[in-house]
C-alpha positions as CSV (number, residue, x, y, z in Angstrom):
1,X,71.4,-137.3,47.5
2,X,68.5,-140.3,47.0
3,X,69.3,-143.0,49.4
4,X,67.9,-145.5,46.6
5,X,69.5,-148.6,45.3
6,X,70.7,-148.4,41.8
7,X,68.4,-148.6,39.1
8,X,69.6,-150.7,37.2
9,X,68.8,-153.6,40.1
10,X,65.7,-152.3,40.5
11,X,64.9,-152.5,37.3
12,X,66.2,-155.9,37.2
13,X,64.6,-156.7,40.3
14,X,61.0,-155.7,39.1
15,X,61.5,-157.7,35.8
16,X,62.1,-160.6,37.6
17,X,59.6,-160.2,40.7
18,X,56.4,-159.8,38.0
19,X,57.4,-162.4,35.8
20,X,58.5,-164.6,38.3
21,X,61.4,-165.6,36.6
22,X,65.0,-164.9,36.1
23,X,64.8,-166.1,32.4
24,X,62.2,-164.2,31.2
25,X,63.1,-161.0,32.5
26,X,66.5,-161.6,31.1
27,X,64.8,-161.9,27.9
28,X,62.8,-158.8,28.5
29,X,65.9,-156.6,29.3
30,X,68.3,-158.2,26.4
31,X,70.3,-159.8,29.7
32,X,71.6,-163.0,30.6
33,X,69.8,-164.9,33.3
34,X,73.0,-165.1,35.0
35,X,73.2,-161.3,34.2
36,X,69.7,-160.6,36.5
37,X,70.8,-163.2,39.1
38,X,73.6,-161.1,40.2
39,X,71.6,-158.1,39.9
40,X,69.3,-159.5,42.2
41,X,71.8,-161.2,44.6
42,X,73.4,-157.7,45.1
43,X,70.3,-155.8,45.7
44,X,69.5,-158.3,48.4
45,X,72.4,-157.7,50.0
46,X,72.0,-154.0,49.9
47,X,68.7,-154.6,51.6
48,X,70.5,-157.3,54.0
49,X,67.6,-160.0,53.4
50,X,66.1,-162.6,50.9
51,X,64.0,-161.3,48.3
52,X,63.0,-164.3,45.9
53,X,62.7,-168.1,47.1
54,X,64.3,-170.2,43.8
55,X,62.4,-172.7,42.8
56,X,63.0,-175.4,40.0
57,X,61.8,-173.0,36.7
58,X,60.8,-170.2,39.0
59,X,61.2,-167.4,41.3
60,X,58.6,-166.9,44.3
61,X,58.8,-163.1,45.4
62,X,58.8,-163.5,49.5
63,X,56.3,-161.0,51.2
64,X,58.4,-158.2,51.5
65,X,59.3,-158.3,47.8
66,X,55.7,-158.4,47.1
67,X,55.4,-155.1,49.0
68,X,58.8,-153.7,47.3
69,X,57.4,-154.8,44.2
70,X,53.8,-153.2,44.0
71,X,55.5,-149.7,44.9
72,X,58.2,-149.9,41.9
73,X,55.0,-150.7,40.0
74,X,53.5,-147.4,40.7
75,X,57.3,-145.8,40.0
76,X,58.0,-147.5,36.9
77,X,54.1,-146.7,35.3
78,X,54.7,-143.0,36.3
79,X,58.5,-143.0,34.4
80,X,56.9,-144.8,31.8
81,X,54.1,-142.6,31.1
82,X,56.6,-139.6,31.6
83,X,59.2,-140.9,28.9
84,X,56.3,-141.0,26.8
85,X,55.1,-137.7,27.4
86,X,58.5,-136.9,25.7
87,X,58.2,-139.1,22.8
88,X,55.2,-137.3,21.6
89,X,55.5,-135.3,18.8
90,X,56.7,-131.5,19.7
91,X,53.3,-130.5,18.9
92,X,51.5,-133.2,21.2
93,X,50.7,-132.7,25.1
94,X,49.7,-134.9,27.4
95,X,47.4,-133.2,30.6
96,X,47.6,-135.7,33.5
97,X,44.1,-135.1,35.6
98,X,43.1,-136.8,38.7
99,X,39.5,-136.5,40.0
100,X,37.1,-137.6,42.5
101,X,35.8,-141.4,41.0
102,X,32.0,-140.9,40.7
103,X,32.5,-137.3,39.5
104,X,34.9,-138.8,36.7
105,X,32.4,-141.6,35.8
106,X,28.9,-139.8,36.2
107,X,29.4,-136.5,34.6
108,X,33.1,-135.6,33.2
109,X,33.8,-138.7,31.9
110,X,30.7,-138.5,29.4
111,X,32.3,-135.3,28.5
112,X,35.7,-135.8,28.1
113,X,34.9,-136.8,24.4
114,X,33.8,-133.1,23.7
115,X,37.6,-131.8,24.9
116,X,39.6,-134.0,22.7
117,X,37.5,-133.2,19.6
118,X,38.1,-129.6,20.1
119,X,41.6,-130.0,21.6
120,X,43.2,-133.0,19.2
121,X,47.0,-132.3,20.3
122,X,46.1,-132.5,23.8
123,X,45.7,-136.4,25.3
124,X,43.7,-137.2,28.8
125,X,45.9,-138.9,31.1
126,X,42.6,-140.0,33.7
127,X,43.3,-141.4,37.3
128,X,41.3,-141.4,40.7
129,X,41.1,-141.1,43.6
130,X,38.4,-140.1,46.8
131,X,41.3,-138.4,48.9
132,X,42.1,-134.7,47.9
133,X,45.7,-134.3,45.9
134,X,47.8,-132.0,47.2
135,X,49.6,-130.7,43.6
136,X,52.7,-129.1,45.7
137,X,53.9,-133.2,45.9
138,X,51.7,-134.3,43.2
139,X,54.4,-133.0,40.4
140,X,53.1,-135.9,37.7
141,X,49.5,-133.9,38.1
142,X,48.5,-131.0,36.1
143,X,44.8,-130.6,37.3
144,X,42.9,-132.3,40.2
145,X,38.6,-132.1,40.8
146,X,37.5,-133.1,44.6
147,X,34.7,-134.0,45.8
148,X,33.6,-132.2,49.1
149,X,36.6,-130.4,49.9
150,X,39.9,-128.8,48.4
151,X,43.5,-128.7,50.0
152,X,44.3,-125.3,50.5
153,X,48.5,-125.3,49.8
154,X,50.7,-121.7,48.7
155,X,50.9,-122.3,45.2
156,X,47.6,-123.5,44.2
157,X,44.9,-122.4,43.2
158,X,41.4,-123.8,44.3
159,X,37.9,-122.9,42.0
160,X,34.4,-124.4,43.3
161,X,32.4,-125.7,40.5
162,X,29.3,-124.4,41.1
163,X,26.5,-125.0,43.7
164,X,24.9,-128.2,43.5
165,X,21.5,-129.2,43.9
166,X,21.7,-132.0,46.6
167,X,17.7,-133.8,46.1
168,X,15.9,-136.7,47.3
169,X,16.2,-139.1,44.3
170,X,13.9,-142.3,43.4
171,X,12.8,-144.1,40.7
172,X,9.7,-143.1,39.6
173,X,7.8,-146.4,40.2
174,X,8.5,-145.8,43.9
175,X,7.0,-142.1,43.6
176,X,3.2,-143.4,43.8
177,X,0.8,-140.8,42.7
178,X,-1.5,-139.2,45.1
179,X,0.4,-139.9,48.3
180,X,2.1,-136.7,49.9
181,X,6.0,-136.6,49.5
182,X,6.2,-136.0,53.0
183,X,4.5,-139.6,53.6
184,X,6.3,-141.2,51.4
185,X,9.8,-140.5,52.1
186,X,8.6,-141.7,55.7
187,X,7.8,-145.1,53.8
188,X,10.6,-145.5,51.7
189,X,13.8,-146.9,52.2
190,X,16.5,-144.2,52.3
191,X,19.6,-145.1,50.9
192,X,23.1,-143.5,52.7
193,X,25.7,-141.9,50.5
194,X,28.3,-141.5,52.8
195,X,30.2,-139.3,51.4
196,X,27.1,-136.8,50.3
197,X,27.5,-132.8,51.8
198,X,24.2,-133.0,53.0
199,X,23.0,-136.0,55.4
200,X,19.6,-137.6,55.6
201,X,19.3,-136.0,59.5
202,X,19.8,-132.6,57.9
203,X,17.6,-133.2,55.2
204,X,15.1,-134.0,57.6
205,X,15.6,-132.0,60.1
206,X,15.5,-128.8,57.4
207,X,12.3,-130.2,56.3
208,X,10.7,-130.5,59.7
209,X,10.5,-134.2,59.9
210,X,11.4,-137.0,61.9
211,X,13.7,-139.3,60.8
212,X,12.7,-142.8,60.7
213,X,14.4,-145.1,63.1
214,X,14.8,-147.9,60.2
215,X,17.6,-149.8,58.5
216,X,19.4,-148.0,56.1
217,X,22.1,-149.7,53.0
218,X,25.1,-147.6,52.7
219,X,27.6,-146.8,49.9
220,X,31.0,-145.0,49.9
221,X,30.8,-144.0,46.0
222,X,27.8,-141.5,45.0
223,X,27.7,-143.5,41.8
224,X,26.7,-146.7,43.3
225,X,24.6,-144.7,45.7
226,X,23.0,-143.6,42.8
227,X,22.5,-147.0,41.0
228,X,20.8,-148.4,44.1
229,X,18.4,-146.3,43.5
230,X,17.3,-146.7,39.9
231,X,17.5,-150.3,40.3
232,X,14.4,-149.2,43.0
233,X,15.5,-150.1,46.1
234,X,14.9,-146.8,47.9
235,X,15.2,-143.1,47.8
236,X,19.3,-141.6,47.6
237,X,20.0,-137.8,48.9
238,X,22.7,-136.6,46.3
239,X,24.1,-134.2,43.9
240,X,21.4,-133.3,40.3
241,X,24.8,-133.0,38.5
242,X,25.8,-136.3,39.4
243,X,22.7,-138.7,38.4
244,X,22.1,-135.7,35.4
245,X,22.1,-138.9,33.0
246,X,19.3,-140.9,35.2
247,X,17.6,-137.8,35.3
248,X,17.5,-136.9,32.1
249,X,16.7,-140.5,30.8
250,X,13.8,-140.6,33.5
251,X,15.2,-143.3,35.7
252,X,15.4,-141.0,39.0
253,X,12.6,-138.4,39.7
254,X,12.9,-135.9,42.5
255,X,10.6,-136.4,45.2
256,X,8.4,-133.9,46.2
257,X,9.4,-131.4,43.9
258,X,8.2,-127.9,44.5
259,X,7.3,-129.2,48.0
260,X,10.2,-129.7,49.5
261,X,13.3,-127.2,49.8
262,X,15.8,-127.3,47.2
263,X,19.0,-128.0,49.3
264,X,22.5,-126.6,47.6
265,X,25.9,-127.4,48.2
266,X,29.4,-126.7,46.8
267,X,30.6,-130.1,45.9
268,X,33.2,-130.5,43.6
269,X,36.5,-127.9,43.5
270,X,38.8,-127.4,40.7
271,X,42.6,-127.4,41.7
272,X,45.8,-126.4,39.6
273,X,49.5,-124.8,40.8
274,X,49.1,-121.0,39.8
275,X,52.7,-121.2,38.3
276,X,51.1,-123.6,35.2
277,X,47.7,-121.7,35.0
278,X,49.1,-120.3,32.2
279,X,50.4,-123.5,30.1
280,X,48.6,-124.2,27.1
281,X,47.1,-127.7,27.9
282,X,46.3,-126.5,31.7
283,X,44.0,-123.2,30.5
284,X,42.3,-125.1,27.9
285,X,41.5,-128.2,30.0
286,X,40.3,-125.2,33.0
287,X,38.1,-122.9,30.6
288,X,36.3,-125.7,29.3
289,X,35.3,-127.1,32.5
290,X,34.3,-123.9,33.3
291,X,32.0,-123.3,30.3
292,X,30.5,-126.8,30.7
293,X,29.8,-126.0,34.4
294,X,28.3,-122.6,33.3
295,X,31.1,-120.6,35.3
296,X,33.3,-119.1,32.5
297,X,35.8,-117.7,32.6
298,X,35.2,-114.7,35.1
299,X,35.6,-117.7,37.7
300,X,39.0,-117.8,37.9
């Protein structure tokens, strides 16, 4: 058995604790204020402590109702958005995917528009995260897509999406014509990516180069990574699939193309429990991501 205070103070509780009032959360669950005031009064003494301080037309949440209250948050969105999973028509489906931030806003993201046209009944439920998921807890999750690694759990099943061209990236009014890539890069201010499979002392040490002893900025997120460096301020070491847009639009050109050594990494992994691999919503969302990762099907 849940060693959980009833819901119905905790329901009462959160109502009051984010609208900081006893009235209006009274109004929002057809209660009277007196109603939520008890509720309240008898959830803080199953807790044994204070949970509001009353003021004159208001409610002040103390610090550990603030904590209390920012975790029901995260409860009560998930119910929510469970409930409404429900609702939906019998024909509907809602797939719930999490997915590694700058792979979810520099390359699926753009194409997430292609899946719903050709899947109308089935609706995108989109969070993220940089941390692996591990689906064997993750229940609310149907599919997950990391970025450098995978959690390897009994019960799921992990895919790699395909060898990634990791390549020194710059915009091209940094790539001056007629000086060697290999001085240049020496030059140029190298921009960290912290989270990037291959490092800038790999890069150069596969290369045969020295690394210069110089200042570098440093981002946790490829995609900002990436930003720095069409706004020109130096030369970025990450994934082709990721800054494919910047490529294609020509505001990052690979250095020393055809002269240096095309490094290639697996990056980003595809996970899903094996026992839904066969739902509807879960094998389309995993063939096309396939298909638009030229895989296929044979990859799974």
């Amino acid at each position: 058995m849940r060693r959980v205070p009833n819901f119905v103070l905790l329901r009462a509780f959160e109502a009051a604790a984010r609208l900081q009032s006893f009235a209006l959360a009274a109004q929002e669950l057809h209660l009277t204020p007196s109603a939520i005031s008890h509720q309240v009064k008898e959830l803080e003494q199953y807790f044994g402590r204070k949970l509001f301080l009353r003021r004159n037309r208001r409610v002040e949440p103390t610090p550990e109702a603030v904590r209390l209250l920012e975790s029901l948050t995260r409860v009560f969105d998930v119910v929510e958005a469970a409930c409404a999973e429900v609702a939906l028509a019998p024909q509907a489906q809602v797939l719930a995917l999490h997915c590694a931030p700058s792979f979810a806003a520099k390359w699926l993201g753009p194409r997430l528009s292609d899946f719903t046209l050709a899947h109308p009944r089935i609706t995108i439920r989109l969070t993220t995260g940089a941390e692996p998921l591990d689906l064997t807890r993750a229940n609310e999750i149907d599919v997950a897509v990391s970025y450098g690694s995978a959690l390897e759990r009994a019960g799921m099943q992990t895919v790699a999406l395909g060898r990634e061209p990791i390549l020194p990236l710059c915009a091209p009014e940094l790539a001056r014509a007629g000086v060697p890539a290999r001085e240049l890069i020496s030059r140029l201010t190298l921009i960290d990516s912290q989270l990037s499979r291959v490092t800038w002392n790999d890069w150069f040490g596969a290369n045969g180069l020295r690394l210069p002893d110089t200042p570098r900025p440093s981002f946790d997120r490829a995609a900002m990574a990436i930003a720095a460096a069409v706004d020109g301020m130096g030369v970025v070491l990450e994934s082709a699939r990721l800054a494919a847009r910047e490529i294609g639009r020509g505001e990052l050109v690979q250095l020393g193309r055809g002269e240096f050594p095309e490094v290639q990494r697996e990056t980003h992994f595809l996970s899903y429990r094996t026992s839904e691999a066969k739902r509807e919503k879960v094998r389309a969302f995993i063939d096309w991501l396939l298909d638009i990762a030229g895989l296929g099907a044979t990859a799974v």
